[in-house]
GUPAMI-96606 format. One record per atom (N, C-alpha, C, O, CB): residue number from 1; atom name; residue in one letter; x, y, z. Coordinates in Angstrom, 1 decimal. Glycine has a CB too. Example, Ala and Ser with C-alpha at 12.3 -4.5 7.8 and 13.67 -1.06 7.14 Angstrom:
% GUPAMI-96606
[1 N A [13.2 -5.7 7.8]] [1 CA A [12.3 -4.5 7.8]] [1 C A [13.2 -3.3 7.8]] [1 O A [14.2 -3.3 8.5]] [1 CB A [11.3 -4.5 9.0]] [2 N S [12.8 -2.2 7.1]] [2 CA S [13.7 -1.1 7.1]] [2 C S [12.9 0.0 7.9]] [2 O S [13.4 1.1 8.0]] [2 CB S [14.1 -0.6 5.7]] 
END
This chain:
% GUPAMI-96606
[1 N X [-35.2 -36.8 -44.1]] [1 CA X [-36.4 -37.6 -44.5]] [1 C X [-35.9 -38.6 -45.6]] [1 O X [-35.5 -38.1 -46.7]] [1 CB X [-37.5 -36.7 -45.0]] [2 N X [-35.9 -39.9 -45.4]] [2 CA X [-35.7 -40.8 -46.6]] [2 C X [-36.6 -41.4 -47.6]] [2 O X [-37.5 -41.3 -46.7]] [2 CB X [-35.2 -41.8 -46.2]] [3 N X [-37.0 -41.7 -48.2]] [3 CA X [-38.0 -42.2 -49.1]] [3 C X [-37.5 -43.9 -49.9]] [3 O X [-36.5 -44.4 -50.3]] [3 CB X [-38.0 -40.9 -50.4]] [4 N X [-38.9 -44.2 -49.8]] [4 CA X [-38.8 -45.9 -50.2]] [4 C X [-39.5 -45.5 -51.9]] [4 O X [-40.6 -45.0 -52.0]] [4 CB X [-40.1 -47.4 -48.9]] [5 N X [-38.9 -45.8 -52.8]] [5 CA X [-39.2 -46.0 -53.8]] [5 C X [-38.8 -47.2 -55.0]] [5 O X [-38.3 -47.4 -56.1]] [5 CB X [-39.0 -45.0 -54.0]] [6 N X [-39.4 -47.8 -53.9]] [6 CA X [-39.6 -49.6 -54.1]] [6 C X [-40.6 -49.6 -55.0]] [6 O X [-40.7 -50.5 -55.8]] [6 CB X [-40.0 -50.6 -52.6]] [7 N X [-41.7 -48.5 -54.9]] [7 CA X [-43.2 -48.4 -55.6]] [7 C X [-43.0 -47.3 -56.8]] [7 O X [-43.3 -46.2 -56.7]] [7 CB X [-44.6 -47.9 -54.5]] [8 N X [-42.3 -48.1 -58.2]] [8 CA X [-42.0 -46.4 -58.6]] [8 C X [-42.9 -46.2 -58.9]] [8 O X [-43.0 -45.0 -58.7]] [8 CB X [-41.0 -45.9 -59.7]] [9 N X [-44.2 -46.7 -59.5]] [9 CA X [-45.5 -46.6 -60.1]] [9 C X [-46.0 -45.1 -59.5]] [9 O X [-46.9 -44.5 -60.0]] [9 CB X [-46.5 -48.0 -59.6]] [10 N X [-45.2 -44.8 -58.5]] [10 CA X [-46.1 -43.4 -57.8]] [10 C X [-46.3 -42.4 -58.7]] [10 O X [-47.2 -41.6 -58.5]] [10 CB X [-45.3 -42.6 -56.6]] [11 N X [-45.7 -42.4 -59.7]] [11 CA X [-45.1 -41.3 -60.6]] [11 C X [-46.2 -41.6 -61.8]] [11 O X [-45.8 -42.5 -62.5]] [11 CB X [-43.3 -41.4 -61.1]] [12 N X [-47.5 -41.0 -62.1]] [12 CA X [-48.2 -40.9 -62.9]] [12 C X [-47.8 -40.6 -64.5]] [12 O X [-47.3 -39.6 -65.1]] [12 CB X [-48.8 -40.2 -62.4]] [13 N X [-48.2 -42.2 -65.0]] [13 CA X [-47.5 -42.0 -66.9]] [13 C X [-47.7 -40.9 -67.6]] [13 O X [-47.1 -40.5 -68.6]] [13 CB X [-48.0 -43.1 -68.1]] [14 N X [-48.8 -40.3 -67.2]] [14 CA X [-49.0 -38.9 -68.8]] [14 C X [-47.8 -37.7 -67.8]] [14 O X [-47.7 -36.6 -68.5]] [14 CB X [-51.8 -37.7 -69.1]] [15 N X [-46.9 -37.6 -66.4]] [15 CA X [-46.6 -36.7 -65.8]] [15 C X [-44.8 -36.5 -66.2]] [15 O X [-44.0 -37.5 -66.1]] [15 CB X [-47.2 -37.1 -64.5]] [16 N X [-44.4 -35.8 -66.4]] [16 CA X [-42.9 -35.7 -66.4]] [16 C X [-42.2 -35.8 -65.4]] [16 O X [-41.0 -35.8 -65.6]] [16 CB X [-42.4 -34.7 -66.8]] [17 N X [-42.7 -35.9 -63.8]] [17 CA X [-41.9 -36.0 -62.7]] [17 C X [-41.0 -36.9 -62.2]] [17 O X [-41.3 -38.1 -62.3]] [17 CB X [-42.6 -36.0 -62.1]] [18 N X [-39.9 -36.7 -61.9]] [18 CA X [-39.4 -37.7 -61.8]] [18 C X [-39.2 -37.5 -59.8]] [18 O X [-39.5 -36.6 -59.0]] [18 CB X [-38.1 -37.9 -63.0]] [19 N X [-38.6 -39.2 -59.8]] [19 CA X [-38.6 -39.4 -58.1]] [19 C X [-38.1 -37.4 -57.4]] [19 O X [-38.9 -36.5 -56.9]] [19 CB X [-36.7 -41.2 -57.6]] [20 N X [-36.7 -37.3 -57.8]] [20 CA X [-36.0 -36.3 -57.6]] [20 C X [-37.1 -35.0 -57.3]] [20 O X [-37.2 -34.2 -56.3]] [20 CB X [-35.1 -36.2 -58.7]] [21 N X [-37.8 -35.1 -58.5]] [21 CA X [-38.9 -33.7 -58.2]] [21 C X [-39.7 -33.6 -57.3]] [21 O X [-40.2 -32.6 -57.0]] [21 CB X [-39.8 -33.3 -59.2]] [22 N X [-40.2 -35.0 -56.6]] [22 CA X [-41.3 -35.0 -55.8]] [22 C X [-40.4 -35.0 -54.7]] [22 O X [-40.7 -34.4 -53.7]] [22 CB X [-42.5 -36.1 -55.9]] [23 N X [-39.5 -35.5 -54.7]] [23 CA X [-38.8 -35.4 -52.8]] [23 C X [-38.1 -33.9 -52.5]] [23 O X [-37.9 -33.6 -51.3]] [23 CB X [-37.2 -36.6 -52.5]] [24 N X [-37.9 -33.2 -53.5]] [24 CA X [-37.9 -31.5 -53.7]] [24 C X [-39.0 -31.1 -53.3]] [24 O X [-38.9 -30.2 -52.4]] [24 CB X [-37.9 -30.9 -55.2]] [25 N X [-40.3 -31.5 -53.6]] [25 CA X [-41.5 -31.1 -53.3]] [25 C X [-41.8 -30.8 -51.4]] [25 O X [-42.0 -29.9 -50.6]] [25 CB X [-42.5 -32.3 -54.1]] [26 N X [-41.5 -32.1 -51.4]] [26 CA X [-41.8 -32.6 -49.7]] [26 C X [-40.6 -31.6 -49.0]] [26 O X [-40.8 -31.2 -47.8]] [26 CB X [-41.4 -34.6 -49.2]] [27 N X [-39.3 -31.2 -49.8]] [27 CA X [-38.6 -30.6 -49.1]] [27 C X [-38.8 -29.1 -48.7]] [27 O X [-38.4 -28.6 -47.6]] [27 CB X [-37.6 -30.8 -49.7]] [28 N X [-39.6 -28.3 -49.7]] [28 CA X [-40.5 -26.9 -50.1]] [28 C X [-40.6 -26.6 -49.0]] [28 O X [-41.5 -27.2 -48.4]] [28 CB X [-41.9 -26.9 -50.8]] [29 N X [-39.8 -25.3 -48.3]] [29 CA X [-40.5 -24.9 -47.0]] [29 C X [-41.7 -24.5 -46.8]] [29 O X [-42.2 -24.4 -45.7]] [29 CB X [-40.0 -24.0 -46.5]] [30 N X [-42.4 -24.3 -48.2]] [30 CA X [-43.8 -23.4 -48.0]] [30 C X [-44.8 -25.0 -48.1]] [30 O X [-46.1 -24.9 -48.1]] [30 CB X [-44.1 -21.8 -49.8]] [31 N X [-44.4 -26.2 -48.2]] [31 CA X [-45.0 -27.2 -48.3]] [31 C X [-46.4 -27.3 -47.5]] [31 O X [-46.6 -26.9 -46.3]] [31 CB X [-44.1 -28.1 -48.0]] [32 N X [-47.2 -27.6 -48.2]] [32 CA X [-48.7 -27.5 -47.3]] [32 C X [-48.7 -29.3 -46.9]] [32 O X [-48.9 -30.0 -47.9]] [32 CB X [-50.6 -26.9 -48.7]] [33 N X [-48.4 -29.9 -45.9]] [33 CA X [-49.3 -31.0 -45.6]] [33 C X [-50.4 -31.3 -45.0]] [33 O X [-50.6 -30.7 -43.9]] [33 CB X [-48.8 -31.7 -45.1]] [34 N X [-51.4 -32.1 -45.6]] [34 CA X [-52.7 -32.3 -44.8]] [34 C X [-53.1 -33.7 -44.7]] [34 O X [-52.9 -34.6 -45.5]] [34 CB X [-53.8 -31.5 -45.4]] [35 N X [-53.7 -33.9 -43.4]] [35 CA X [-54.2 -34.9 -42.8]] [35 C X [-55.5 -35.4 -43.2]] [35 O X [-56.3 -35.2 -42.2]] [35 CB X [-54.1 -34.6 -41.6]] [36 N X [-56.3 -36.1 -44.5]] [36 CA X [-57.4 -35.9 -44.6]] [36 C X [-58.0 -36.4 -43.7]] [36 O X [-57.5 -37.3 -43.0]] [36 CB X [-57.8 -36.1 -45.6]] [37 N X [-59.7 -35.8 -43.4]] [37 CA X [-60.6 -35.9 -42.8]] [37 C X [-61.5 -37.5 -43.2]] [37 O X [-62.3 -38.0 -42.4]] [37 CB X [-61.2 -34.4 -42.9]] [38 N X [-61.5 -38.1 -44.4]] [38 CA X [-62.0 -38.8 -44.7]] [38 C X [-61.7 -40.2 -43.6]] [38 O X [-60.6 -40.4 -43.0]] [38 CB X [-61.8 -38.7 -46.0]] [39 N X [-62.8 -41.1 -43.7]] [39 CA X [-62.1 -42.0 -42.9]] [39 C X [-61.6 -43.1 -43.9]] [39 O X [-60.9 -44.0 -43.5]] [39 CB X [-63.1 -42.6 -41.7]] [40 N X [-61.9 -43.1 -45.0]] [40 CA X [-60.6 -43.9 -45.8]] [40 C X [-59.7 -43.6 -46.1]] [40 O X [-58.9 -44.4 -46.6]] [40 CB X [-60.6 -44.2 -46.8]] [41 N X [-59.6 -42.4 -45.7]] [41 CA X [-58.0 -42.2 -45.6]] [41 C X [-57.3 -42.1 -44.4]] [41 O X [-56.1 -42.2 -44.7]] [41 CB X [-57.5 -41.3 -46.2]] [42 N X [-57.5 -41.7 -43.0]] [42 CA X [-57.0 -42.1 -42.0]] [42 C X [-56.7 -43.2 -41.7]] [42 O X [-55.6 -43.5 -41.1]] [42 CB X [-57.6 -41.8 -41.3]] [43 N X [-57.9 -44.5 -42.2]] [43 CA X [-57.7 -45.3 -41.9]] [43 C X [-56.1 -46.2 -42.0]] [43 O X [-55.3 -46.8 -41.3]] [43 CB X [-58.6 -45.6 -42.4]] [44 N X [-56.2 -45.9 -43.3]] [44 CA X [-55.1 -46.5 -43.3]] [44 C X [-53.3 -45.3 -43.8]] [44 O X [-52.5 -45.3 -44.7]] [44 CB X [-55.6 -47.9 -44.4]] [45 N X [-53.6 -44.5 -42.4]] [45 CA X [-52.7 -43.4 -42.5]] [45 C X [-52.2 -42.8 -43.8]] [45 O X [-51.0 -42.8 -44.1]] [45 CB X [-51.7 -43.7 -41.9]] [46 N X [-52.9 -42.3 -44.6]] [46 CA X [-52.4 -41.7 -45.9]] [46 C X [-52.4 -40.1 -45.9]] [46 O X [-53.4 -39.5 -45.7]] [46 CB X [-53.2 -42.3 -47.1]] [47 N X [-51.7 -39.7 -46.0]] [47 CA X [-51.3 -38.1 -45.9]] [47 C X [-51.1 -37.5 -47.5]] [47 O X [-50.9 -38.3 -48.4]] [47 CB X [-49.5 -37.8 -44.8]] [48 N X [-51.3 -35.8 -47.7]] [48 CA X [-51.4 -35.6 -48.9]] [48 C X [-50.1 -34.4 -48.3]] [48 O X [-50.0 -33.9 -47.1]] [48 CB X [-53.1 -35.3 -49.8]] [49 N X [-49.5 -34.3 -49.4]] [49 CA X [-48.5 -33.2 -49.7]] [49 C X [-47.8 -32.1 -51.0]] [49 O X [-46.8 -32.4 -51.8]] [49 CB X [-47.6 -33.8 -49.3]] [50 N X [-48.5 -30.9 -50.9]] [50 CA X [-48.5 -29.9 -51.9]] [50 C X [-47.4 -29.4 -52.1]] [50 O X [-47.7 -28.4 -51.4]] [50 CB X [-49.2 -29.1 -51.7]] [51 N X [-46.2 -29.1 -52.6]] [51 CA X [-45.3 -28.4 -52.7]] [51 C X [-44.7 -28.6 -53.9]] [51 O X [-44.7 -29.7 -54.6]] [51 CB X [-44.7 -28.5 -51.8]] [52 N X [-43.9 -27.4 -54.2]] [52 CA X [-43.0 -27.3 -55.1]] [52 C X [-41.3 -27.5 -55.6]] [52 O X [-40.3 -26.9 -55.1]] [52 CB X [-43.2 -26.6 -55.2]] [53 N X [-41.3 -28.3 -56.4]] [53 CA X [-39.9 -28.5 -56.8]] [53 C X [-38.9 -27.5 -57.2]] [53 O X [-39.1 -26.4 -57.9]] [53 CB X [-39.9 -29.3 -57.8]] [54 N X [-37.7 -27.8 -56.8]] [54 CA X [-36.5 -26.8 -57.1]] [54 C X [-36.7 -25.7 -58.5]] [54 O X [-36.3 -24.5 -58.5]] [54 CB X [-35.1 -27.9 -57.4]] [55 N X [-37.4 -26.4 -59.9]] [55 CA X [-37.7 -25.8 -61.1]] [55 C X [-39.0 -24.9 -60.8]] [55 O X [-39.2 -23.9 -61.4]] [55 CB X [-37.7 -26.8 -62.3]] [56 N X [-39.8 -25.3 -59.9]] [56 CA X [-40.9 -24.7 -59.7]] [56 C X [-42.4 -25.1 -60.1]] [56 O X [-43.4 -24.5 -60.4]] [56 CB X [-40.7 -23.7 -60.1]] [57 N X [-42.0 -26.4 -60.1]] [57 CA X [-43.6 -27.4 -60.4]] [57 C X [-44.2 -27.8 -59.0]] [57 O X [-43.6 -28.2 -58.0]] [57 CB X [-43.3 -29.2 -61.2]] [58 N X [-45.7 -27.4 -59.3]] [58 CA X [-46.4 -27.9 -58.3]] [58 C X [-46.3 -29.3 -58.1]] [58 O X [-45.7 -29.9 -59.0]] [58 CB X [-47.6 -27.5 -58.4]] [59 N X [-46.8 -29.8 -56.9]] [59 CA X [-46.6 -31.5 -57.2]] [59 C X [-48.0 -31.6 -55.8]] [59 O X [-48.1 -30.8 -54.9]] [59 CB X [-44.4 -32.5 -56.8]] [60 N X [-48.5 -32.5 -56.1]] [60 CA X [-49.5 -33.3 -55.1]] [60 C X [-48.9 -34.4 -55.0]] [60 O X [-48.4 -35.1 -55.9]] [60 CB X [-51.1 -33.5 -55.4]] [61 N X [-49.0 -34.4 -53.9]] [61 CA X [-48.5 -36.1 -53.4]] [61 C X [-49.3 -36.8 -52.4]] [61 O X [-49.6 -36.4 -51.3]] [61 CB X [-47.1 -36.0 -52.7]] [62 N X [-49.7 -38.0 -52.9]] [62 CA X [-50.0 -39.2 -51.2]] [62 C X [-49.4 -39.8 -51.0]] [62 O X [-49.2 -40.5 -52.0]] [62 CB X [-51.0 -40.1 -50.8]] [63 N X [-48.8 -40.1 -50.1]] [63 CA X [-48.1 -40.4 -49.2]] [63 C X [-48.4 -41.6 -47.7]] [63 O X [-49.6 -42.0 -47.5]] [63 CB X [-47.9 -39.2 -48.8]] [64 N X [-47.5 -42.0 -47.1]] [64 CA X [-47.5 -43.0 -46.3]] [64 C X [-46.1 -42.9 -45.3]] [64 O X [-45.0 -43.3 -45.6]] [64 CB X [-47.7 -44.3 -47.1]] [65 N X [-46.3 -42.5 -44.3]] [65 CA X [-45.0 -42.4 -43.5]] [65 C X [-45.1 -43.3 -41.9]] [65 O X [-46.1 -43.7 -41.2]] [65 CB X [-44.7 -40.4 -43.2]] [66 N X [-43.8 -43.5 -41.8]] [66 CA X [-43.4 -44.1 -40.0]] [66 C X [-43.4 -42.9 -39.5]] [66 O X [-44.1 -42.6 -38.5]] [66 CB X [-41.7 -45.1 -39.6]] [67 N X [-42.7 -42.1 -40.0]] [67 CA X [-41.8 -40.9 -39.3]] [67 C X [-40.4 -41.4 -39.5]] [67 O X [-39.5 -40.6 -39.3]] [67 CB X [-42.2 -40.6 -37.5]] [68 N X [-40.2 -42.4 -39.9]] [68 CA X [-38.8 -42.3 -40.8]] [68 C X [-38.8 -42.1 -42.2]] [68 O X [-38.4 -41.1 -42.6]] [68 CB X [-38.1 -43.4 -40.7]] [69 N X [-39.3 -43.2 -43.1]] [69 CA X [-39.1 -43.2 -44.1]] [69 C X [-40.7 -42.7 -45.1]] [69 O X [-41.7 -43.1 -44.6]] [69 CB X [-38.3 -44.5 -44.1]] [70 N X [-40.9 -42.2 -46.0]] [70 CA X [-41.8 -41.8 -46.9]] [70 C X [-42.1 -42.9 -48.0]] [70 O X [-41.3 -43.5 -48.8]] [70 CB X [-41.3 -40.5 -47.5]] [71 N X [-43.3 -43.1 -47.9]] [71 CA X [-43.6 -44.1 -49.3]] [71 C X [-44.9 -43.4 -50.2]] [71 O X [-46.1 -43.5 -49.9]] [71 CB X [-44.1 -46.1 -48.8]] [72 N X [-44.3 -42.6 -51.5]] [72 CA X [-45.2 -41.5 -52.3]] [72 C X [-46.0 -42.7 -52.7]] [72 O X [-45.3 -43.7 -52.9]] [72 CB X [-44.5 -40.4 -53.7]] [73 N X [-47.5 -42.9 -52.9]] [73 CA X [-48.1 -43.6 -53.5]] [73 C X [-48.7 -43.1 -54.6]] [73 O X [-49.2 -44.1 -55.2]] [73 CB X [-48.8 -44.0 -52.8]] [74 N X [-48.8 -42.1 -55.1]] [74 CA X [-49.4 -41.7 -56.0]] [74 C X [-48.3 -39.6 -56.3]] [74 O X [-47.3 -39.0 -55.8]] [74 CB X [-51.6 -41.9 -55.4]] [75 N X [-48.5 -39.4 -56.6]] [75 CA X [-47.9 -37.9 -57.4]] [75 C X [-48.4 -37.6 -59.0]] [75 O X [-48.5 -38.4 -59.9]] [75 CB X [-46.1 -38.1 -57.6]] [76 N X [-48.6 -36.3 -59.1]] [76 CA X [-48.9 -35.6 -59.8]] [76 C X [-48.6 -34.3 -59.8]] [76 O X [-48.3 -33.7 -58.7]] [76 CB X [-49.8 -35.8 -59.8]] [77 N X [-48.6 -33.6 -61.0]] [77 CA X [-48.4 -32.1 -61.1]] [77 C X [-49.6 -31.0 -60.5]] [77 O X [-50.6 -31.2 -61.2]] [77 CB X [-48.3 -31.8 -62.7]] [78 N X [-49.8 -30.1 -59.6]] [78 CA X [-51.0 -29.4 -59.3]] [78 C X [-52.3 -29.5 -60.6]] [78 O X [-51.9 -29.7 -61.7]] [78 CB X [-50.6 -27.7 -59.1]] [79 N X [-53.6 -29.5 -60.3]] [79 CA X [-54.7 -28.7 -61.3]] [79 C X [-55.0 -27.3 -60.8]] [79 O X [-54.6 -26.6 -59.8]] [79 CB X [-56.2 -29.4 -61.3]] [80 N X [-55.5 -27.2 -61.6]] [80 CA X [-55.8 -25.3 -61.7]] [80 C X [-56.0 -24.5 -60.0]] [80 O X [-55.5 -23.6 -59.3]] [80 CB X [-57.8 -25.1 -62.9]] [81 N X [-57.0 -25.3 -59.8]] [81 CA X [-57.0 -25.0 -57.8]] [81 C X [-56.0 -25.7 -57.1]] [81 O X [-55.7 -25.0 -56.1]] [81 CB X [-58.4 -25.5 -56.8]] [82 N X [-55.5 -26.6 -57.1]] [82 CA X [-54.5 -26.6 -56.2]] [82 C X [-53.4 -25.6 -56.5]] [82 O X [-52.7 -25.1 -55.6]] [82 CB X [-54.0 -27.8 -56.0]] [83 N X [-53.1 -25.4 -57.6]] [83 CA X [-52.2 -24.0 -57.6]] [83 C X [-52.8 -23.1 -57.3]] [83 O X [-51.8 -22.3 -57.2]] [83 CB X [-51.6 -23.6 -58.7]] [84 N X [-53.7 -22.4 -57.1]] [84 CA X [-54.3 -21.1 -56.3]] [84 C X [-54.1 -21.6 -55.3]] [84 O X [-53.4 -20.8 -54.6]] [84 CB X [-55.8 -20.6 -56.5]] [85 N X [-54.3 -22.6 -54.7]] [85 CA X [-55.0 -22.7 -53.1]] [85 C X [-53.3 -22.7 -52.7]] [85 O X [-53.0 -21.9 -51.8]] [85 CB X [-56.2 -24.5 -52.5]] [86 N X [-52.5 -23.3 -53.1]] [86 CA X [-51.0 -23.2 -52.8]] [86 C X [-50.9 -21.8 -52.5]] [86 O X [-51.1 -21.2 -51.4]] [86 CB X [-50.0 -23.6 -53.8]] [87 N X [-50.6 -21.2 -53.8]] [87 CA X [-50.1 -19.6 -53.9]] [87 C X [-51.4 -18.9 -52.8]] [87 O X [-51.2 -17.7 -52.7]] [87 CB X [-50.2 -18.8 -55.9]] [88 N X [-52.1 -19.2 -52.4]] [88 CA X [-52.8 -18.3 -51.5]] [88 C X [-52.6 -18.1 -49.8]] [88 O X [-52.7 -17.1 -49.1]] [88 CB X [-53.9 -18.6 -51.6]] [89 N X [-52.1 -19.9 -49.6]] [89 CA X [-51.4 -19.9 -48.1]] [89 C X [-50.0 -19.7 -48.1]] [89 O X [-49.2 -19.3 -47.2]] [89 CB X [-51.6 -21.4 -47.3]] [90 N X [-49.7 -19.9 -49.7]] [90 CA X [-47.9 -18.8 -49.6]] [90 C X [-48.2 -17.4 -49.2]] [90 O X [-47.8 -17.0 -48.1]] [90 CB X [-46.8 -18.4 -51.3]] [91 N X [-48.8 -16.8 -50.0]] [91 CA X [-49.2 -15.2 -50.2]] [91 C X [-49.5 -15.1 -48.4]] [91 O X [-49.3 -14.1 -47.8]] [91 CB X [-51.0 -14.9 -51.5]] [92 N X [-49.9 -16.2 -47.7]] [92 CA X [-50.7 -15.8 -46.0]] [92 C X [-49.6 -16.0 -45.4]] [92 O X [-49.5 -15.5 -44.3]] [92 CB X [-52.1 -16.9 -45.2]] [93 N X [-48.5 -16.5 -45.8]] [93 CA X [-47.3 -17.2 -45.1]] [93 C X [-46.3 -15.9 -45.0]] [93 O X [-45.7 -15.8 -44.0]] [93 CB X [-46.6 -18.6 -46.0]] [94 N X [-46.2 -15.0 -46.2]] [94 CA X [-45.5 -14.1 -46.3]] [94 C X [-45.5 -13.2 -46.1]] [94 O X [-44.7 -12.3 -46.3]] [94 CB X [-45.3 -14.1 -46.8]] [95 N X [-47.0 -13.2 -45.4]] [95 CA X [-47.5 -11.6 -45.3]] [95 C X [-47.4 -11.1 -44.1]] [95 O X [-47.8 -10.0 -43.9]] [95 CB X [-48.9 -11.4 -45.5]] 
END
């Protein structure tokens, strides 16, 4: 998977992430991706992606793909439920 980070802006200023941690993220076997249901976001194909980096930070991501290359539009560290809701489809994944 390659990534365009032509847009570094993805990387939210109050966040310590850097490019490296969020393409760790996407790499996360336990990675949750979802397709939202909204039609502003189908519309113009934007996908969200939950996973964790090599150190072990949650990361949310949206995203924009061909199926070649990845363009993160936005990233951030989990909030309080997306880290449950992660660790709960791990916990289902492992079981």
């Amino acid at each position: 998977m390659e990534f365009d980070w032509d847009n570094t802006s993805a990387v939210t200023d109050e966040s310590s992430l850097t490019p490296r941690d969020i393409e760790e993220s996407f790499e996360d076997p336990f990675a949750i991706k979802l397709l939202p249901d909204a039609s502003r976001f189908s519309a113009q194909a934007r996908y969200f992606n939950m996973g964790r980096s090599a150190t072990g930070v949650g990361i949310f991501s949206v995203y924009r793909t061909n199926g070649k290359q990845v363009r993160v539009i936005v990233s951030r560290p989990f909030t309080e439920d997306e880290a449950y809701f992660y660790q709960r489809k791990l916990n289902q994944s492992i079981s």
